[in-house]
VOGU-3710 file (C-alpha; in Angstrom, 3 decimals, decimal comma):
1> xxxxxxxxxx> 1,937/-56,566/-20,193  1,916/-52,742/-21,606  5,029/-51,428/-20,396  4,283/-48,033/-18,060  5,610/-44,745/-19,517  8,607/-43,046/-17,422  6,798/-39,977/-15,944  8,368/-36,816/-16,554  10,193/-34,347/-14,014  8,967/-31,744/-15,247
11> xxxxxxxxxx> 7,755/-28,295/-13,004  6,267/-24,828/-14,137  2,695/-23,266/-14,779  0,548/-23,840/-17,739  -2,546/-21,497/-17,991  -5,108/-23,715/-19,337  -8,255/-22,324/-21,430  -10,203/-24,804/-19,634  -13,516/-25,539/-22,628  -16,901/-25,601/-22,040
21> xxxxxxxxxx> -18,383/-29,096/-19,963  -15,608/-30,218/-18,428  -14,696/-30,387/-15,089  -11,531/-29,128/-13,779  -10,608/-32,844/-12,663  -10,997/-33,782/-16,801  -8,539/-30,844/-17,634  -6,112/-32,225/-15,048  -6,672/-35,760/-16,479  -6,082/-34,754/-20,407
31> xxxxxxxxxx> -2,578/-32,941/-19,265  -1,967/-35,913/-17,181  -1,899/-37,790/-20,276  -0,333/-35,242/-22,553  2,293/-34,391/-20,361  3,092/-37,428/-18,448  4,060/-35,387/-15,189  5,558/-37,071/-12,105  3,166/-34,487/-10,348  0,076/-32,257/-11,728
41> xxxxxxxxxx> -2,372/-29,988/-9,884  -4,711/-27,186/-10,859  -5,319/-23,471/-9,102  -8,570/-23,371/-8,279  -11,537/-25,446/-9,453  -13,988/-23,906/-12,382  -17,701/-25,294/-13,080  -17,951/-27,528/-16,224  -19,990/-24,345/-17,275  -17,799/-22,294/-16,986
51> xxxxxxxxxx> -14,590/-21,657/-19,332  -11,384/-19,431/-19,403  -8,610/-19,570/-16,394  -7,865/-22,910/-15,062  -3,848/-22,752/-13,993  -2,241/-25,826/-13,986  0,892/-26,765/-11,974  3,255/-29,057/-12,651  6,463/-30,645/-10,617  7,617/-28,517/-7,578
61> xxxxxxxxxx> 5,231/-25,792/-8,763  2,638/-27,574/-7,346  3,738/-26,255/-4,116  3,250/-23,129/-4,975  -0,658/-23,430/-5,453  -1,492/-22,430/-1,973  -0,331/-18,958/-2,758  -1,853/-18,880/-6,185  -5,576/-19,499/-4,360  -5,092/-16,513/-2,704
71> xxxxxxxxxx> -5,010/-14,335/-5,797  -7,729/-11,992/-7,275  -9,544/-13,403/-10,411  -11,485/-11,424/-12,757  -14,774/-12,683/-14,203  -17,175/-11,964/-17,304  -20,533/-13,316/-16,874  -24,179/-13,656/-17,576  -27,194/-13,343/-15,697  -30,337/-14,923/-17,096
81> xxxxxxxxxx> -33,780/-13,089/-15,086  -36,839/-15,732/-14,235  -35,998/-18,612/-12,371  -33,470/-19,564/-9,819  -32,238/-23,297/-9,827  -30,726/-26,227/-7,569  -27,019/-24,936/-9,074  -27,573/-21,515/-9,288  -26,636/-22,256/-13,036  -28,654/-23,079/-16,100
91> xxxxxxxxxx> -27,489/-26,867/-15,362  -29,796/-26,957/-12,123  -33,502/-27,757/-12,051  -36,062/-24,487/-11,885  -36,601/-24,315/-7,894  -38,378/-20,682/-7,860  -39,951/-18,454/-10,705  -40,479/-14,845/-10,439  -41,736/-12,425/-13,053  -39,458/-9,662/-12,174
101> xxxxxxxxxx> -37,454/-8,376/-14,886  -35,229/-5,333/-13,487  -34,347/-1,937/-15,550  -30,286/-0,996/-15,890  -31,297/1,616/-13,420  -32,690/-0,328/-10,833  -29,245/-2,999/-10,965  -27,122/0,141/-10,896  -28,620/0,769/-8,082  -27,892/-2,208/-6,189
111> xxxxxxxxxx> -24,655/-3,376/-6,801  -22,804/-1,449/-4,185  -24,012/-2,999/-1,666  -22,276/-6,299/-3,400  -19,112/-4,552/-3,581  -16,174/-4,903/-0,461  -16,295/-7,248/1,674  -20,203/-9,287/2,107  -21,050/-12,077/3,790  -22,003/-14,797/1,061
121> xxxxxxxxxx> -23,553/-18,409/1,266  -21,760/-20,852/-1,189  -23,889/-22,670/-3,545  -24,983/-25,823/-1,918  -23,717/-27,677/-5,213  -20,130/-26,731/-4,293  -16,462/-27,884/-3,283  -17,461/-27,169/0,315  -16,450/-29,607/3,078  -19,404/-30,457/5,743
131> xxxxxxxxxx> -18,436/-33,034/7,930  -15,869/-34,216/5,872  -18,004/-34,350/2,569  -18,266/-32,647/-0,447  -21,328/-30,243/-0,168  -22,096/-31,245/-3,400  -21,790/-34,889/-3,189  -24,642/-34,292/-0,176  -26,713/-32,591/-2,953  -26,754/-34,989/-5,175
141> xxxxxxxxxx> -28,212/-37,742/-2,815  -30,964/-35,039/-1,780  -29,560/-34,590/1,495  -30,331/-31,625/3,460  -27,057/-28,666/3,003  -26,776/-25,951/5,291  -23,693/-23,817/4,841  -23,002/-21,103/6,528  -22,573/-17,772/5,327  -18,639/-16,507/5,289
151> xxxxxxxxxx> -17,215/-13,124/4,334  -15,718/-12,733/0,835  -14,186/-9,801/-0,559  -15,440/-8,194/-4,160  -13,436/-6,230/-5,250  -15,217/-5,111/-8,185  -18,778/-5,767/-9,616  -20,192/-3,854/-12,871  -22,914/-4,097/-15,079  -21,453/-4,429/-18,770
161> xxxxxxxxxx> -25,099/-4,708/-20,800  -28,837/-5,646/-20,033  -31,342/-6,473/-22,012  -34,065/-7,547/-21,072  -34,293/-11,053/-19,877  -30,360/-11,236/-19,713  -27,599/-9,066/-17,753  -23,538/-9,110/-18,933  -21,291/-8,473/-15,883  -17,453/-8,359/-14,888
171> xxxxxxxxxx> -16,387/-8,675/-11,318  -13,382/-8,751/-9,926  -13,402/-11,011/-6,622  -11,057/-12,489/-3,664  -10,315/-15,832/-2,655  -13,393/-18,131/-1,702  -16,404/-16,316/-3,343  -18,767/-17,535/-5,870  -19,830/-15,983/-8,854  -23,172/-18,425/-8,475
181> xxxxxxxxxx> -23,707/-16,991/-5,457  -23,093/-13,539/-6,290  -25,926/-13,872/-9,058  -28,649/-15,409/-7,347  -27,966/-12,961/-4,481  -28,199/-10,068/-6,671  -31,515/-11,300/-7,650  -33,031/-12,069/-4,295  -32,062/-8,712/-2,950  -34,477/-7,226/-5,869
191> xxxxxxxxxx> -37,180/-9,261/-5,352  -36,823/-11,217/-7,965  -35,152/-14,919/-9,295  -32,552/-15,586/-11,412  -29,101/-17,835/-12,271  -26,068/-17,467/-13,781  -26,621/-18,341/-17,852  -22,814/-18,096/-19,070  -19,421/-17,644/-16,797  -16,273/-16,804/-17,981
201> xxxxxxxxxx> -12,645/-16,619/-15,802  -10,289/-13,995/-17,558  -7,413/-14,078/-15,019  -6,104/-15,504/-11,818  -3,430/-13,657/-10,510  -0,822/-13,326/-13,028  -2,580/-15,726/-15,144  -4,768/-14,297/-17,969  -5,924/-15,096/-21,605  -2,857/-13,277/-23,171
211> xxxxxxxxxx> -1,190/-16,128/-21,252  -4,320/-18,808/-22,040  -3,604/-22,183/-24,158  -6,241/-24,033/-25,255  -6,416/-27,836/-24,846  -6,836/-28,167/-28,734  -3,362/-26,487/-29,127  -1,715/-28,798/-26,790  -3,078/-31,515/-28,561  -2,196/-30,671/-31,686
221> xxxxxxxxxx> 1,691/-29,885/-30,492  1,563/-33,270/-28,558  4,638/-34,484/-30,097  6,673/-31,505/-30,721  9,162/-29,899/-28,658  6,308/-26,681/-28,422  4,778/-28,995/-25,957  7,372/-28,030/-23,034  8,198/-24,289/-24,651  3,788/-23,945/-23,321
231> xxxxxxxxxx> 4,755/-24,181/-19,636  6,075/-21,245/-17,507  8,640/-21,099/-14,827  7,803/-21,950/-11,346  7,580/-18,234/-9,877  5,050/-16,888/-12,416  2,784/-17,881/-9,865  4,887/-16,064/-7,293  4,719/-12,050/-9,084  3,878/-10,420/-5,873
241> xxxxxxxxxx> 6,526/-12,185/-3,715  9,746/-10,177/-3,979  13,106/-11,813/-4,612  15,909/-12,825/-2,911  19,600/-13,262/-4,480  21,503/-16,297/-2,876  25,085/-17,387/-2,522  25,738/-20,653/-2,900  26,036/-21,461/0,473  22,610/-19,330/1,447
251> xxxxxxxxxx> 21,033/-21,709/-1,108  22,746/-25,168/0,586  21,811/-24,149/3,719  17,972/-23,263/2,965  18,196/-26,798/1,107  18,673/-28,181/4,206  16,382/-26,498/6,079  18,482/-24,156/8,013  18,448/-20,576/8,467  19,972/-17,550/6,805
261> xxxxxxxxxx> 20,374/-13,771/7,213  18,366/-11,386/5,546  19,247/-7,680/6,387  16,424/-5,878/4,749  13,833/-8,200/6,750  12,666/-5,895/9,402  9,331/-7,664/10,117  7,359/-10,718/8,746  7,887/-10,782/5,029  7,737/-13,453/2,351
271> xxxxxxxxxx> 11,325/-13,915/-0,319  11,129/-16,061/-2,620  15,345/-17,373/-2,967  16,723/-17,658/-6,366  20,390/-18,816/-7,069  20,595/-17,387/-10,052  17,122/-18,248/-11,938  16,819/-20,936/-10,203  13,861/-20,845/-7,153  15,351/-22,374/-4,033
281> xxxxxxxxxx> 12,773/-21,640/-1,588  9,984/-19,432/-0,391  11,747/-17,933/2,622  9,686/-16,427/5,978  11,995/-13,612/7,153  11,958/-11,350/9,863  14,156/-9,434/12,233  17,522/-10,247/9,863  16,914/-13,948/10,113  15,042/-16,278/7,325
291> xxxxxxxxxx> 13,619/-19,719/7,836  12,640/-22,109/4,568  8,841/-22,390/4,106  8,689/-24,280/0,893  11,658/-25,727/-0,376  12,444/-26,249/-4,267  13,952/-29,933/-5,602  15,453/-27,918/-8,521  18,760/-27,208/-7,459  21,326/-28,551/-9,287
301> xxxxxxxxxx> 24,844/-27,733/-8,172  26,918/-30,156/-6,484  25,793/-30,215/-2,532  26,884/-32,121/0,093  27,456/-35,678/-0,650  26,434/-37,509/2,377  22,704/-35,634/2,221  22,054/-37,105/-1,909  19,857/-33,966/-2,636  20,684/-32,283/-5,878
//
């Protein structure tokens, strides 16, 4: 019998440039094997259509990723005029046809009301959970998908080019919405059909392509030392969260789950504790006192030794 690899203990972010047709499960399953992490995760799911931005999380990053989905991402893509499809991408099958072709002018002069925060139904080939189910595992087996509508916020939505058949965008969008949406809506509210030809994510939160690997590259470092220089530190995902200096015994005591004092914390705010640069825990302060929210395994001074943590 093929002896099983140790897995490593390893934690930080890696921003994968997630290629063209593959799914963000694949991407996860490739660094699974390259890195041979005790635990792996990814910051929000991207299309096999679509490339850039896929952030990866590793070790006790991973329990970081809730705040990461709440970040702003930023988004080049195209819009092909004609037809709108099952996916609302050029992977679906043509389910209406329109002639329209719209002028620069006449987009320009609805994208406003795109912009802020609109009410948007999700693709029906989608991540959504009906009932417990994938929406898009429903779709597949030609079951009937009604999602609701929900409010998402866009931050930003401009036209970069047109001609002709196709439209270039950027947007700029909150957490939940759906650039397949935002297309085919677009369209609709002209009078006309159409689906997203070519999607690109350039950043998710503090994650963008000057930060971007590409799977290739990891490869071709597999068995180098580079391989673990790729990833970055546990609070890159954590930019926004303001920082919290702790003694050793403020860092013991959120270890174990107990409170500590924290002056400047008039009302509700979010620390994240370092001893040194070492992340201890995402603290929830308010009113002088803070309670641990998320607790870091990466402590390594000596601690108490009838608890065993380290």
């Amino acid at each position: 019998m093929k002896k099983r690899k140790n897995k490593h203990p390893i934690t930080g972010w890696l921003a994968l440039d997630k290629p063209l047709e593959m799914t963000s499960s694949q991407a996860v399953g490739a660094l699974r094997r390259l890195f041979n992490p005790q635990k792996v995760g990814h910051g929000g799911t991207l299309d096999p259509l679509a490339t850039g931005i896929l952030p990866i999380a590793f070790g006790e990053a991973t329990k970081t990723v809730p705040y990461l989905m709440d970040a702003t991402k930023d988004y080049a893509f195209s819009i092909t005029w004609g037809a709108e499809t099952t996916t609302d991408d050029k992977e679906g099958d043509e389910t209406v046809t329109s002639p329209f072709r719209p002028d620069a002018d006449a987009i320009l002069a609805h994208l406003p009301a795109f912009r802020g925060r609109i009410m948007q139904v999700p693709p029906k080939f989608s991540a959504i959970k009906l009932d417990g189910k994938r929406a898009y595992d429903l779709a597949r087996q030609n079951q009937d998908v009604e999602i609701k509508s929900r409010p998402v916020d866009i931050h930003d939505f401009t036209l970069v080019s047109h001609d002709g058949d196709i439209s270039h965008f950027h947007a700029t969008t909150g957490k939940g919405a759906y650039i397949r949406a935002l297309g085919r809506d677009l369209a609709r509210a002209m009078g006309g059909a159409a689906h997203i030809s070519a999607l690109r994510r350039l950043r998710v939160g503090p994650f963008d392509e000057n930060k971007a690997i590409s799977l290739d590259f990891l490869k071709d470092i597999a068995h180098s030392a580079a391989l673990m220089k790729s990833l970055l530190p546990l609070e890159s995902a954590l930019d926004d969260i303001p920082g919290l200096i702790l003694s050793d015994d403020e860092a013991k005591r959120l270890l174990h789950g107990q409170q500590i004092d924290v002056p400047m914390a008039s009302e509700d705010q979010v620390f994240l504790g370092m001893s040194g640069e070492v992340p201890i825990a995402l603290i929830q302060a308010s009113h002088g006192k803070g309670q641990p929210i998320r607790v870091f395994n990466l402590y390594q001074h000596e601690t108490d030794p009838d608890t065993g943590d380290g």
